[in-house]
Backbone as CSV, one residue per row, in Angstrom:
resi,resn,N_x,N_y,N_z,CA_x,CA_y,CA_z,C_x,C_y,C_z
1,UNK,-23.087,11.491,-79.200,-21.974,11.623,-78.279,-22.441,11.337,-76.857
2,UNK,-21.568,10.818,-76.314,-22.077,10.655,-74.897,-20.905,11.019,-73.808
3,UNK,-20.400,10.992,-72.173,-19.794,11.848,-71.516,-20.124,12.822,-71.265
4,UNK,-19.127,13.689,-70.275,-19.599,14.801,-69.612,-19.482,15.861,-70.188
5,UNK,-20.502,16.808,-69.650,-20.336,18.514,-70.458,-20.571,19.413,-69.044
6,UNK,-20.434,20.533,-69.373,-20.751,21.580,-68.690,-22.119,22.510,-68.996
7,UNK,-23.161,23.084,-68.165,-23.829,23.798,-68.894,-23.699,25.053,-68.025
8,UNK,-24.255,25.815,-68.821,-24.438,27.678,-68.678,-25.794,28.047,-68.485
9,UNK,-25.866,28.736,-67.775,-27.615,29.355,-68.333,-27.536,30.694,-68.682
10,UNK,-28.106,31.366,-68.785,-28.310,32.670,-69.712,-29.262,33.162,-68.461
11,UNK,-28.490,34.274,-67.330,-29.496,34.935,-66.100,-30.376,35.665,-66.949
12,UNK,-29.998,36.180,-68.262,-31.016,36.975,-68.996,-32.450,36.877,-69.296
13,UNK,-32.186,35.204,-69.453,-33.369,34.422,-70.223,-34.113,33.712,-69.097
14,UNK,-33.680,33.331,-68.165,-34.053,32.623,-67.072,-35.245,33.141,-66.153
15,UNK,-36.730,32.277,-66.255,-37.352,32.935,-65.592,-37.651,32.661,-64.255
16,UNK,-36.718,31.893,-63.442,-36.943,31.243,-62.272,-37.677,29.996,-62.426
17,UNK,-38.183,29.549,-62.404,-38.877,27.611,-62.839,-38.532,27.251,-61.330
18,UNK,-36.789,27.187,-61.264,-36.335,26.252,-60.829,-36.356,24.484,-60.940
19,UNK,-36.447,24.450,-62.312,-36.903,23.126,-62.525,-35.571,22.166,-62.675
20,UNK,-33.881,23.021,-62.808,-32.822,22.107,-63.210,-32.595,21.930,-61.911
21,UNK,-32.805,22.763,-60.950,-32.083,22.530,-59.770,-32.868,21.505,-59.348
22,UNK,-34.252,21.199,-59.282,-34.919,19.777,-58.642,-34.591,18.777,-59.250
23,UNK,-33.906,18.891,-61.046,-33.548,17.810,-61.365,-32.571,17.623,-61.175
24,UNK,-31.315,18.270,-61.095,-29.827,18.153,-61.028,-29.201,19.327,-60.040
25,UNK,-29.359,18.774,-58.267,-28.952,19.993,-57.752,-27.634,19.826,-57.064
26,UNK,-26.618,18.954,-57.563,-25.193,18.916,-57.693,-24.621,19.754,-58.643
27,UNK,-25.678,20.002,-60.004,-24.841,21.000,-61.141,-25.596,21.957,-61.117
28,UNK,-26.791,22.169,-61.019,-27.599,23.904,-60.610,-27.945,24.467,-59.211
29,UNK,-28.201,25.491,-59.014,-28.082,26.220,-57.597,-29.453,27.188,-58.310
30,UNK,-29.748,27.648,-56.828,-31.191,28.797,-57.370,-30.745,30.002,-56.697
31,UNK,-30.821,31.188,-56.939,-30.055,32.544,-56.211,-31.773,32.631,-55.882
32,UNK,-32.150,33.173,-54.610,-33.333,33.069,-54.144,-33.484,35.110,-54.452
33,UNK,-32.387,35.377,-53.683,-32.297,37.192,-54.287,-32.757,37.296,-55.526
34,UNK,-32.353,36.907,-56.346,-32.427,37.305,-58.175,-33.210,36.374,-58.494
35,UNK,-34.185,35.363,-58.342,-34.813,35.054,-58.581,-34.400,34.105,-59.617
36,UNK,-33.269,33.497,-59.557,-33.027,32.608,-61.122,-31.863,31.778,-60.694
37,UNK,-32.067,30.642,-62.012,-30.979,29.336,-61.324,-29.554,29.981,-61.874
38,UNK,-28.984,29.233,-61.150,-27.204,29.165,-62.094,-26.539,27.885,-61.902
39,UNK,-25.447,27.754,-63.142,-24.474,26.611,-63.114,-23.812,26.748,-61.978
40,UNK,-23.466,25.674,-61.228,-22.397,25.353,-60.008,-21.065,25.427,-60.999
41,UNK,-20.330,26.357,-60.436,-18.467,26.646,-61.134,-18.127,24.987,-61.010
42,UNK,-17.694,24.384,-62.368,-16.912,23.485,-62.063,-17.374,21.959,-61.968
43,UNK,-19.006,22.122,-61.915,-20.170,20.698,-61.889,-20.154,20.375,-63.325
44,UNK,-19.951,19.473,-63.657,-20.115,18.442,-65.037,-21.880,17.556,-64.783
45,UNK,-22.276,17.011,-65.895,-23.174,16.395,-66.266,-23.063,15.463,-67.039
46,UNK,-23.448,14.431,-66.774,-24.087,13.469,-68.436,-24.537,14.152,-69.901
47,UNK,-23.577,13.858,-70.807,-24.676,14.707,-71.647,-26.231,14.402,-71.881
48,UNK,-26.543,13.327,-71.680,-28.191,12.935,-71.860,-28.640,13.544,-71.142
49,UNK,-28.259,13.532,-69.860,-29.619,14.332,-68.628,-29.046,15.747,-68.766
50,UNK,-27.991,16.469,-69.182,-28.087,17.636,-69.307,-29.126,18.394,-70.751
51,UNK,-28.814,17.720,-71.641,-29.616,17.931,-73.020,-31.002,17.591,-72.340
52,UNK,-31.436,17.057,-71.972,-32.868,16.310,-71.075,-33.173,17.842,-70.576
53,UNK,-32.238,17.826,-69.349,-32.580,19.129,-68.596,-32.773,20.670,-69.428
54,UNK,-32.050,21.123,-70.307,-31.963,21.726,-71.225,-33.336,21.962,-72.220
55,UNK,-33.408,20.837,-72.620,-34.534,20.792,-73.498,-35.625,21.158,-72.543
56,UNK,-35.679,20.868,-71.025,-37.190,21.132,-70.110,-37.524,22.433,-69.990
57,UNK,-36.209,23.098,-70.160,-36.163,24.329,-69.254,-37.313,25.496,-70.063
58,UNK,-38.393,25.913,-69.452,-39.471,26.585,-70.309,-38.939,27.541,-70.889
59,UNK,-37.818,28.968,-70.352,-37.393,29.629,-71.293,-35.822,28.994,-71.896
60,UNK,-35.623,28.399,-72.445,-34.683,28.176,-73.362,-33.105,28.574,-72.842
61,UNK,-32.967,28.623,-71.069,-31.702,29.585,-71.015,-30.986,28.928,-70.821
62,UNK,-31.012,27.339,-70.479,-29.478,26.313,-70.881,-29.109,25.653,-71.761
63,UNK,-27.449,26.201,-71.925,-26.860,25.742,-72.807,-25.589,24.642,-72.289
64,UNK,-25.281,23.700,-73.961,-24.049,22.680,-73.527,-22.958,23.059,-73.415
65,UNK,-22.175,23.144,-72.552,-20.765,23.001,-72.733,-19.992,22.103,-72.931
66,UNK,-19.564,22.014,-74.318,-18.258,20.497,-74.132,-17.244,21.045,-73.306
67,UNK,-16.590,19.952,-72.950,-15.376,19.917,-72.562,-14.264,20.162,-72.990
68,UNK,-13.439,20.760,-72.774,-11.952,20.419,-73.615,-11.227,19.501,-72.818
69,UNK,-10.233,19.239,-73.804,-9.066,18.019,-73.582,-8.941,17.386,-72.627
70,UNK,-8.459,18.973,-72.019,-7.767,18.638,-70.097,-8.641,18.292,-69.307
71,UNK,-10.107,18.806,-69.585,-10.959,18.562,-68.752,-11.319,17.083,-68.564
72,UNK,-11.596,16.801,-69.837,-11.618,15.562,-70.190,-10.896,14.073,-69.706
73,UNK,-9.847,14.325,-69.061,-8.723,13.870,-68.748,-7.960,13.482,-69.835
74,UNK,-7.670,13.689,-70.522,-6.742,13.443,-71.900,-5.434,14.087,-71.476
């Protein structure tokens, strides 16, 4: 599949890296307080470079979001 997704991270799992935000810092943000990245509300991705980014992340805390319909523009 290819197009856009959304991803999530898991603040649980997240050990700070900061490694999505140097790769993609239109769709991740770093909370410098809490020490850990988060999704930007509302930022889409490629699915390749998000699965890319995903797969880098050392603890395992991003996940894909598809899209639905509307989002989609359908």
């Amino acid at each position: 599949m290819t197009g856009q997704v959304r991803v999530t991270i898991d603040s649980e799992v997240c050990i700070g890296m900061g490694q999505c935000e140097m790769l993609a810092p239109d769709v991740f943000g770093f909370d410098d307080d809490e020490a850990i990245a988060f999704a930007i509300e509302g930022a889409t991705i490629e699915r390749e470079k998000g699965e890319d980014i995903a797969d880098r992340c050392p603890s395992r805390a991003i996940s894909i979001v598809e899209l639905d319909a509307a989002e989609e523009g359908h």
